[in-house]
C-alpha positions as CSV (number, residue, x, y, z in Angstrom):
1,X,0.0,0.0,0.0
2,X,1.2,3.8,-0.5
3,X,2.5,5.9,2.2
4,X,-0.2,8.3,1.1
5,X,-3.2,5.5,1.2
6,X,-1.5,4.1,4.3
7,X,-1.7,8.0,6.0
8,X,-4.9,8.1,4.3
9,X,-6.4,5.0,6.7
10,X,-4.8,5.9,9.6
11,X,-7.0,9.5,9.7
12,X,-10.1,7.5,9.2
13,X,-10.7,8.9,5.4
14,X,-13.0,7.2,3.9
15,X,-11.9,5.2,0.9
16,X,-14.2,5.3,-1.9
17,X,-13.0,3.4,-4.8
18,X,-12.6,7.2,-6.8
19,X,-10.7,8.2,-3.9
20,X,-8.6,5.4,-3.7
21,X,-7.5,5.6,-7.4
22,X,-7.1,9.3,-6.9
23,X,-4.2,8.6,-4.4
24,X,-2.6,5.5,-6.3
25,X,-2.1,7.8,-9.0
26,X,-0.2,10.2,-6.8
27,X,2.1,7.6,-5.3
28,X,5.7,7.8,-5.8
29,X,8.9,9.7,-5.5
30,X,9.1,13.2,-7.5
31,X,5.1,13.2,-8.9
32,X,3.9,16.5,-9.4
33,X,1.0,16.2,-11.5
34,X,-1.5,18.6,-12.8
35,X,-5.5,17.5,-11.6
36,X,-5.9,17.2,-15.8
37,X,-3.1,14.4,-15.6
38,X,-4.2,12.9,-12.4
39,X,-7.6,12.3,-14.4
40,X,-6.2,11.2,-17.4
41,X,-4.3,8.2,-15.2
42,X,-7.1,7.5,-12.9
43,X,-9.7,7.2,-15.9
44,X,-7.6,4.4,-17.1
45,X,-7.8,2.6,-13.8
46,X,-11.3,3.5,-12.9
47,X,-12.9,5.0,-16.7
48,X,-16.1,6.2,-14.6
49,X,-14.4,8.8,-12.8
50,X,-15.3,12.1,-13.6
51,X,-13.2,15.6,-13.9
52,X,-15.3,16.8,-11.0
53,X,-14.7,14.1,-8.4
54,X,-10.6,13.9,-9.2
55,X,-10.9,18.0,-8.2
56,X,-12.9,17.5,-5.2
57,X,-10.8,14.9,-4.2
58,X,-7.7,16.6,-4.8
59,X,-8.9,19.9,-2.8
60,X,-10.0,17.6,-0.1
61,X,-6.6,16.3,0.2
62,X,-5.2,19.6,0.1
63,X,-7.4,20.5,2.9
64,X,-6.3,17.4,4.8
65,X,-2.6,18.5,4.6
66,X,-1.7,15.1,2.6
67,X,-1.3,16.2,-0.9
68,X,0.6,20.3,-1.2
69,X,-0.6,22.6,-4.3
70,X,2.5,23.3,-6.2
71,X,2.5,27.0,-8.3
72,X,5.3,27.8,-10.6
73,X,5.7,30.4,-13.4
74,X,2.0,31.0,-13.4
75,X,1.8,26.8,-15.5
76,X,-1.7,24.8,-14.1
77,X,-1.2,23.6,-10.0
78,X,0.9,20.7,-9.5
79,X,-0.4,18.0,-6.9
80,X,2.7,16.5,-4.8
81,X,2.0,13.6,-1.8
82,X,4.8,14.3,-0.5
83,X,3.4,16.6,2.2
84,X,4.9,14.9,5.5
85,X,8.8,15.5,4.3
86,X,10.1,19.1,4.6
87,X,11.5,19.3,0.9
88,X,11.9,22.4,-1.8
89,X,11.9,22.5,-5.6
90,X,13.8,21.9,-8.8
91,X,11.6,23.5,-11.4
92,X,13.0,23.2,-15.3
93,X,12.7,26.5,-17.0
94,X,12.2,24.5,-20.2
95,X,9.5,21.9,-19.9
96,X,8.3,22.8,-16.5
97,X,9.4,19.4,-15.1
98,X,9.6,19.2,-11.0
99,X,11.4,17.6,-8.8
100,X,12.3,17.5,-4.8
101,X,15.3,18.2,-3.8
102,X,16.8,18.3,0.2
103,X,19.1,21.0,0.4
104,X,21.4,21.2,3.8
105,X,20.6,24.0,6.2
106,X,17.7,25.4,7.4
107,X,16.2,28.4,5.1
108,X,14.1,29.9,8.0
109,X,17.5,29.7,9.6
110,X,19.1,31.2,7.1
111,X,17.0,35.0,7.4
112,X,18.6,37.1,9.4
113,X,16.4,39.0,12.5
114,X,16.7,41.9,10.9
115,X,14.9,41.0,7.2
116,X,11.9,39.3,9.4
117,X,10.7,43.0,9.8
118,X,9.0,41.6,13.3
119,X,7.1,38.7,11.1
120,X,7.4,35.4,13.2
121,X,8.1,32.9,10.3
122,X,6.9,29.4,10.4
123,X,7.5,28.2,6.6
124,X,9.6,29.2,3.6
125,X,9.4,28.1,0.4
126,X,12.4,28.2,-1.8
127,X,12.0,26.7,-5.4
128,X,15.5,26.2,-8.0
129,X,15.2,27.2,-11.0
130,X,17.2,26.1,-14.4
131,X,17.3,23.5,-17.1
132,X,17.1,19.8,-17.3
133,X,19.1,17.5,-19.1
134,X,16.6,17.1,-22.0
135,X,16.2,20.8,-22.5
136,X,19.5,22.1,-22.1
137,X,20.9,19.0,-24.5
C-alpha cells in the first residue's frame, strides 16, 4: 500500500473506490501532477471517474494536509504527496518538469532577525530554478 493510502487510513478517510485511485495515482517519489493528468491516469484505472470528483478529491486532500498545491511560473497547479517530508523544488525552466530536492541547512535559519521585519516565520518556500538535461541538450 502507498505511504499516502496508508496515512490516508490511519486519519479515518474514507476510501471510496474514486478516492482510492485518486491517491494511487499520486504515489511515488518526485510526482507533481496537474488535476488534468491525475484524471487522465485515474480514468484508465477507474474510466467512470469524472473531472469533477478527481478536483474535489484533490482539494479535499489539500485541505487534509496530505497532498501540497505546487505554483510555478503561473503553468496549471501541481499535486505532490509528499506533504509529511520538509523538501523544496527543482523546477526546469524549459519543460516545467519538477522535482524534490533536500538541500542542507535550514532556510528559516538562514533569514537574518533583521529582514523578518517583526514577522514570526513558520515556513519558507524556496523553489531552484534552471534547465534539465533534455532541454539544455
Amino acid at each position: 500500500m502507498s505511504d499516502l493510502l496508508e496515512r490516508l487510513r490511519g486519519r479515518g478517510w474514507r476510501l471510496t473506490s474514486q478516492r482510492r485511485v485518486v491517491a494511487e495515482v499520486l504515489d511515488g517519489e518526485h510526482v507533481h501532477l496537474t488535476a488534468d493528468e491525475v484524471h487522465a491516469r485515474a480514468a484508465e484505472r477507474l474510466p467512470e471517474i469524472s473531472r469533477a470528483t478527481v478536483y474535489n478529491t484533490l482539494g479535499e486532500l489539500v485541505t487534509l494536509g496530505e497532498v501540497i498545491e505546487v505554483s510555478t511560473d503561473g503553468r496549471a497547479k501541481r499535486y505532490d504527496p509528499n506533504a509529511h517530508r520538509p523538501h523544496q523544488h527543482l523546477v526546469c525552466t524549459g519543460c516545467g518538469a519538477i522535482r524534490d530536492v533536500h538541500p542542507l541547512g535550514n532556510p528559516l535559519a538562514d533569514l537574518p532577525a533583521e529582514q523578518r521585519f517583526g514577522f514570526t516565520v513558520s515556513q519558507a518556500e524556496v523553489t531552484y530554478r534552471g534547465l534539465c538535461p533534455d532541454c539544455a541538450g
